[in-house]
C-alpha positions in Angstrom: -111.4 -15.2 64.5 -112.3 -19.1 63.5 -115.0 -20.2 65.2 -116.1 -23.7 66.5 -119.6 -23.3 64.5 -119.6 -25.1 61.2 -120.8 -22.6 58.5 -123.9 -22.7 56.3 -123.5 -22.1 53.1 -125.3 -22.2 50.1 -124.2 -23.4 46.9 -126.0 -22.5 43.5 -125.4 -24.1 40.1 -125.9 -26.8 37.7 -126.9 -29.9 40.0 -125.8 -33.4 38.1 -126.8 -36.8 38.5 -123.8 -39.1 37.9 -124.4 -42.7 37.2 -121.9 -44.9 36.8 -122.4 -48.6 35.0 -119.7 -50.9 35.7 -119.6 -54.3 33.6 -117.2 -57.0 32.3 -116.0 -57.0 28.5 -115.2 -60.1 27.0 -116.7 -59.8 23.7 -117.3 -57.9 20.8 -120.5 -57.0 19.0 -121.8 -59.3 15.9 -123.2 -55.7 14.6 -120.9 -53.6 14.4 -116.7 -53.3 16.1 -118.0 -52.2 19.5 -117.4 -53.9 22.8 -120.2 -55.6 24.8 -120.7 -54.6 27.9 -122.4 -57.5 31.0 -123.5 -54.9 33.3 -122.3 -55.9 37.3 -123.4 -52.8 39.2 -124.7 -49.3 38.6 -123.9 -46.5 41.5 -125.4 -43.1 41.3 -123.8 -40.1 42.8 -123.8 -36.1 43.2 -122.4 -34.6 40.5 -121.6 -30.8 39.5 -122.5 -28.6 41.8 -124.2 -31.6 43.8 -120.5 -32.7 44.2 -119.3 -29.4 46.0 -122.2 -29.5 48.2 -121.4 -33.1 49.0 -117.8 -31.5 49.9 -119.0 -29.3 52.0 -121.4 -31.2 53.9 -118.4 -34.3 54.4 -116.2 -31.2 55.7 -118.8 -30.4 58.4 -120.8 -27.6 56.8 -124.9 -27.0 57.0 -124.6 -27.2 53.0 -128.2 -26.0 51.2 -127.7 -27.0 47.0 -130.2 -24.9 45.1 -130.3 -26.1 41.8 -132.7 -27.0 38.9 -134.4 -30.4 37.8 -136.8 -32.4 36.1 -139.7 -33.8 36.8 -138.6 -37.4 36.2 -137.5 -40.2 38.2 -133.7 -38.8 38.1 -134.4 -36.5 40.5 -135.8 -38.3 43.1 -131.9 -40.5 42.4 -130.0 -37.3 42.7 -132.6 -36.2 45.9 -131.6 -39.4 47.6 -127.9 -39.3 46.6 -127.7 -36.2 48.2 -129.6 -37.1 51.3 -126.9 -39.7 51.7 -123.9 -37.1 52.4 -126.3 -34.9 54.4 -126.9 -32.0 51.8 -130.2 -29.7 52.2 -131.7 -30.1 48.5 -133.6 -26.6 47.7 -134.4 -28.2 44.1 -136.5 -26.3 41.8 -138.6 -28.2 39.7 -139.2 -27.6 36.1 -141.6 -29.6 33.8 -139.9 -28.9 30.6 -136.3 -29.9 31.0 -135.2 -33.3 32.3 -132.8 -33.6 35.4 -129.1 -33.3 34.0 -127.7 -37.0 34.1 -124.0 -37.9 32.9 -123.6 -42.2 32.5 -120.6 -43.4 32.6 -120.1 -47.2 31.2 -116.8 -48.4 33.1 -115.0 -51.8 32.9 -111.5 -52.8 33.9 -111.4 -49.5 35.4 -111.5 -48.1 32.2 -114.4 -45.5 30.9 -115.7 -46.7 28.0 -118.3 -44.4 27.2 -120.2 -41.4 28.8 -124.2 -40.3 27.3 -125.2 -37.0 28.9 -128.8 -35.8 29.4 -129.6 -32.2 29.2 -131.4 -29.5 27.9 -129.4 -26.1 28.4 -132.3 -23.5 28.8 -132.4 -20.5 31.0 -134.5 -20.6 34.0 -138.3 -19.3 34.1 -138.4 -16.0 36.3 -141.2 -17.9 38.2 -138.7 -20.2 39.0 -135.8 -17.4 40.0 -138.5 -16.2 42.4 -138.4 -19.7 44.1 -135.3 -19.4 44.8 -135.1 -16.0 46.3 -137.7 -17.3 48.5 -136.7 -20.2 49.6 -133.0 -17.9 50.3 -132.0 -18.3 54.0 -129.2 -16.5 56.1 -125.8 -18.1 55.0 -121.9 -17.7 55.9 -121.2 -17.8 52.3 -122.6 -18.7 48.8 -120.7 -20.9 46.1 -121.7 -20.5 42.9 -120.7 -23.8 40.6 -121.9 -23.0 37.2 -121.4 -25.6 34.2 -123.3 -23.3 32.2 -126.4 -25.3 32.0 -128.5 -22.5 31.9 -128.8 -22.1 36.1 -126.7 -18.9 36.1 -128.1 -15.4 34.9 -127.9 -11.6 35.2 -131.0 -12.0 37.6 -129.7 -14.7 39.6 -126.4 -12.4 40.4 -127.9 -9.7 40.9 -130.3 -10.9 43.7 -127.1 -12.9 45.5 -124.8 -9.9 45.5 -127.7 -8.3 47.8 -127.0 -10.6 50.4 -123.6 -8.9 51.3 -121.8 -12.0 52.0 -118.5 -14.3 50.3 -119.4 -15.2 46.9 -117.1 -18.1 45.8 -117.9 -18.9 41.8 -116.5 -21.7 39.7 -116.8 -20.0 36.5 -117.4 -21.3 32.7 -116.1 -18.7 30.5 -119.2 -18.3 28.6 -120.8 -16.5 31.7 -117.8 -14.7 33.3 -119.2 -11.1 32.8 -122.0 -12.4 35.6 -119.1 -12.9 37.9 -117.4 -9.3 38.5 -117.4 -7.6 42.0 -117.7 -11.0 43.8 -115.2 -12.2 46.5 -113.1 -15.2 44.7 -113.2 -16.5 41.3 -111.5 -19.8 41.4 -111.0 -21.3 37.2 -108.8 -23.6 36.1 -105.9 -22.7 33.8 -108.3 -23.7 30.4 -110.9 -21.4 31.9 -108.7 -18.6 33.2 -106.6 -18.2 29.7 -110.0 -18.7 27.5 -112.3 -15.6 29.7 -108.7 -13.3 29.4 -107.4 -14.4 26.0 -103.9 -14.9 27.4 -101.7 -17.5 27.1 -99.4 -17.6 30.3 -101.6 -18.4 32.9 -100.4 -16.6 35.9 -100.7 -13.3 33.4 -104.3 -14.1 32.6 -104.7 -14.8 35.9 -103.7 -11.1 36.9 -105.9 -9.6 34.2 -109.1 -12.1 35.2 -108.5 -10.1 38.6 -108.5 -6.6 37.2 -111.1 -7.3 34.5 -113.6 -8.7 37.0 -112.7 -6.9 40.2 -112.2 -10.3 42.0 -109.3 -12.5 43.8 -108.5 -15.2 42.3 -107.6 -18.5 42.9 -106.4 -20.1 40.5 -105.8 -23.9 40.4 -102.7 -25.4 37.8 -102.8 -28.9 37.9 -99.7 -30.3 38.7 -97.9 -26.8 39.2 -100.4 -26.7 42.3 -102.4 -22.9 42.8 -102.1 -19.2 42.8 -103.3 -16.9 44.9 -103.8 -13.9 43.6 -105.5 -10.8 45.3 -106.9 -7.6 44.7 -104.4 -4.2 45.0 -101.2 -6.6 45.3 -98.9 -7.2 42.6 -97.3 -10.0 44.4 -98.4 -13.7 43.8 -98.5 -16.7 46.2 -97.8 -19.9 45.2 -98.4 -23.1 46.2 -96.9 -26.2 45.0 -98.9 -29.4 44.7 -99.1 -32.0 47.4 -100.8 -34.4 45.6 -98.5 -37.8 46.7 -99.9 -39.8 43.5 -102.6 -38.6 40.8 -105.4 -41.4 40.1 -108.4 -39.3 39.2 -108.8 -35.6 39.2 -112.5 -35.6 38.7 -114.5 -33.4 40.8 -110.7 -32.0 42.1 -112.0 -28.4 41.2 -115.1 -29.0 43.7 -112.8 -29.7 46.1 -110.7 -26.9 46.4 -113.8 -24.8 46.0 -116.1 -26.1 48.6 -112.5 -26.2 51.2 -111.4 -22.7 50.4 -115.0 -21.7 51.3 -115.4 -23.8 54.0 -112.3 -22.5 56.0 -112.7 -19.0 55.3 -116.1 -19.3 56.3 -115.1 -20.6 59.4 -112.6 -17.6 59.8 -109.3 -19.1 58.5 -107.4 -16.0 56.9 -107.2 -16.4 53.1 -104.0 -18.0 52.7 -104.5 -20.5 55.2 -107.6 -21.3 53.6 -105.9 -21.8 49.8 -103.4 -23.8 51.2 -106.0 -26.0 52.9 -107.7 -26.4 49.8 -105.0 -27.3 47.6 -104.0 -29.6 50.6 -107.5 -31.5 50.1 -107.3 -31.4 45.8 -103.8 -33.5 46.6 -105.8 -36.1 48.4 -108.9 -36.1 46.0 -107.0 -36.5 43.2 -105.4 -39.8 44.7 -108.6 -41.4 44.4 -110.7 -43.0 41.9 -114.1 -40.8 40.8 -115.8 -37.5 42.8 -114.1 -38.1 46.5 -115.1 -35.9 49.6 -112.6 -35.5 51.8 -113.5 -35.2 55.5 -112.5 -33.0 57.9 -110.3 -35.5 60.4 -108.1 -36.6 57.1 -107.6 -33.4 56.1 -106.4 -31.9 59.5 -104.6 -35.0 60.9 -103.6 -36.5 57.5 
């Protein structure tokens, strides 16, 4: 039954700050064959799991990001980028690693260079308890891991007590955390790398019985499968993407969507096909776009 309630749901993962300096080139360097950059503006915004929080919270959702930082300046950025799109920031502090920062130097629409800052390092068990204790009553959790060190054994373990839909974005590095949940949504790269097959709707099937899971699996410009648990059969959906700019942050899309809807009680399909819906408008945009609810429904 959907309901007319927006859904809270938690997202856990690697929270990223992205800042993105835009300048003019119209020289190059007396020390050395690199351009100069004249810096014009510099915009920060949520990135990683950040971004699928963001998503949710444009879509309508109560959206709670619990996530690990530094204690530095960045995170106060990333605390007030996310206050901006109305995400609940449950940010665990930690003294020994900085907040995760990617910089992007941009001109003429062009990305020039990116400098990240990180330090991948598993989280304290001082710092798991936090989070279990901070842990609310949610619709749903999505799990956005860019293997940064947020996900672990413990961390699974704990959120598969809560008996509700666990949506994970997975890196293949961590994929054994990921069995028994409700929908494991990779992208081709990750779905052939974690089953080490090439055709991708094949290692999509095998993800599935390997990990116990449905899957959703996104393709690019082929569009998504769907691909469930005890059925053979697979449902596809093409692309709806009208023109391709930027497919940045398209994978938080679909994720935070799909969630979304079936949290609101949207059978699965419907869900998917929402989702890819909202990946063909992100992806006709320039950088991370959130697309809201009204566009997405009356678009």
């Amino acid at each position: 039954m959907i309901s007319d309630k927006m859904p809270k749901i938690a997202v856990i993962g690697d929270a990223i700050l992205d800042k993105y300096i835009y300048g003019d080139v119209s020289r190059i360097s007396p020390e050395a064959p690199i351009p100069v950059v004249l810096v014009t503006n510099i915009e920060y915004k949520p990135g990683g799991a950040g971004n699928v929080a963001a998503n949710l919270a444009r879509l309508g959702a109560d959206a709670d990001l619990f996530s690990i930082v530094g204690d530095d300046y960045n995170k106060e950025i990333l605390r007030r980028s996310l206050q901006e799109f109305n995400v609940n920031s449950q940010l665990i502090t930690d003294k020994d690693r900085p907040t995760i920062v990617k910089e992007r130097y941009i001109a003429s629409s062009q990305q020039l260079l990116r400098v990240d800052y990180e330090l991948e390092d598993h989280l304290k068990s001082h710092h798991i308890d936090e989070i279990k204790t901070k842990f609310s009553r949610y619709d749903s959790i999505i799990i956005s891991d860019y293997a940064k060190g947020m996900m672990s054994q413990d961390i699974m373990s704990f959120l598969k007590t809560q008996n509700i839909p666990i949506f994970v974005d997975p890196k293949p590095k961590n994929a054994l955390l990921y069995s028994d949940v409700f929908f494991i949504l990779p992208n081709v790269k990750e779905c052939t790398s974690i089953s080490h097959v090439e055709d991708d709707l094949d290692a999509a099937k095998k993800l599935r019985d390997d990990l116990n899971s449905n899957i959703l699996l996104t393709r690019g410009s082929k569009g998504m499968a769907l691909i469930k648990k005890n059925d053979d059969s697979i449902h596809l959906l093409e692309t709806v993407a009208r023109e391709v700019t930027d497919v940045t942050g398209a994978g938080d899309t679909v994720i935070a969507t799909f969630a979304f809807f079936y949290s609101k009680g949207y059978p699965v399909t419907e869900s998917a096909e929402l989702a890819n819906k909202a990946a063909g408008i992100a992806v006709g945009k320039m950088g991370c776009y959130q697309v809201s609810l009204d566009e997405l429904l009356n678009d």
